[in-house]
C-alpha positions, 0 to 999 in steps of 0.5 A: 308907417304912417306919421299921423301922429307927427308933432303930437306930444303923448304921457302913456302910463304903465309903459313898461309892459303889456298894452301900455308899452305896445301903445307908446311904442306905436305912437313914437313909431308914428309920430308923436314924442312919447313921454313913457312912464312906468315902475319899470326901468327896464321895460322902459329902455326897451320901449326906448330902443325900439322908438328910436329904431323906428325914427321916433323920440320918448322921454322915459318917467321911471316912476312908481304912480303912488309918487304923487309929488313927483306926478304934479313935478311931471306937469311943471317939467312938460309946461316948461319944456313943451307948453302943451301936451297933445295925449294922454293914455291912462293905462297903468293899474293893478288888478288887486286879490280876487276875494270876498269883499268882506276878507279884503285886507285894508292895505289891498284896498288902500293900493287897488284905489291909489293906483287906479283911481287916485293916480288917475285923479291927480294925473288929470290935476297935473296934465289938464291945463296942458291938454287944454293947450293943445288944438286937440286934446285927447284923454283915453282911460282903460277900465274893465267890463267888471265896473258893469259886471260887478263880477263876485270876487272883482270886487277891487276891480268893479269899484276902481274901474267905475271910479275911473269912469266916473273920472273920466265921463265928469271930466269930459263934462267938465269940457265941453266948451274945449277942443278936449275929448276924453273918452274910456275903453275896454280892451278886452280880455288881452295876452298880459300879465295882468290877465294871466295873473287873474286866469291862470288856466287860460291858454294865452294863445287864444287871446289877442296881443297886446300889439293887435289890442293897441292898434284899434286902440290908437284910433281913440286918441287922434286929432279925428275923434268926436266923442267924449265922455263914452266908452269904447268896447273894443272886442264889440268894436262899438261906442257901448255907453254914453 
């Protein structure tokens, strides 16, 4: 296993399960000190088990996002521990009921935009100052093809997604004059629980794992990467939009 990632400190959230957690396992394995965050304690212990077995380090972050006090907290403790911080992978979302936007309980919409985009907005708030820190930091965001689509019934997921891509694409504006690159991707579809929620007729073998999925993502967040302010598509395998 390559150690590219040595010395590189990196907040991935949604780490529990799914994408999120095969992310942060493969970059403890590789190097980097993976601060892990997540609901979830369990999936959280896990990640931890299996980043210590391959030689690496994480620091578990049992956090519900919506705890926004406790996000701005998480920028405080980084600086004072470590100064700096390298990554950060924007992962952690929910998908939200598929309806009419008309019959869309306020409370569905409230949660959708809270986690999605509010989580993200104010991770940005907290974590900026310590990316810029860094010789090369990097920010990935996951959004979903719905943001283009604006699929009938994904009315949750096209109007947060696009928020976040928005986000990100100002954010990277934003800077230019810094070694910081800040970039989105669409994974695709992938074998999560997510997926499986919103397609439960699918056959979950006829998707790529969250393993295989988090391995080109990787690639997006390494001190080699140019691009900022674009989106990766990762089933086309090609920079897609600026």
């Amino acid at each position: 296993m390559h150690k590219d990632f040595e010395g590189r400190l990196a907040v991935v959230t949604g780490a529990s399960r799914g994408i999120g957690y095969q992310i942060a396992k493969k970059l403890g394995e590789r190097g980097a000190h993976v601060i892990a965050i997540a609901r979830t304690v369990g999936g959280l212990e896990d990640l931890d088990d299996e980043i210590k077995a391959a030689g690496g380090q994480a620091t578990l972050v049992p956090l519900d996002l919506t705890d926004y006090d406790a996000l701005d907290r998480l920028g405080a403790a980084i600086f004072e521990r470590w100064k700096k911080l390298d990554i950060l992978v924007g992962n952690a979302g929910v998908l939200g009921v598929l309806s009419p936007l008309g019959h869309i309980g306020p409370k569905d919409f409230e949660k959708v935009m809270a986690v999605n985009v509010t989580a993200n907005w104010r991770l940005i708030r907290s974590l900026d100052p310590l990316l810029r820190q860094s010789d090369a930091g990097r920010a990935l965001f996951l959004t979903a093809v719905q943001a283009h689509t604006c699929t009938a019934f994904w009315g949750l997921q096209a109007i947060s997604k696009s928020a976040v891509e928005a986000m990100a694409r100002t954010w990277a504006q934003e800077s230019l004059q810094t070694p910081m690159k800040i970039n989105l991707a669409d994974p695709g579809p992938t074998r999560t629980g997510l997926r499986a929620k919103a397609m439960p007729g699918e056959i979950p073998e006829n998707l790529p794992s969250p393993a295989g999925v988090a391995d080109e993502l990787l690639d997006l967040v390494g001190p080699e990467v140019l691009e900022t302010g674009k989106l990766y598509d990762r089933v086309a395998r090609e920079w897609v939009r600026p």
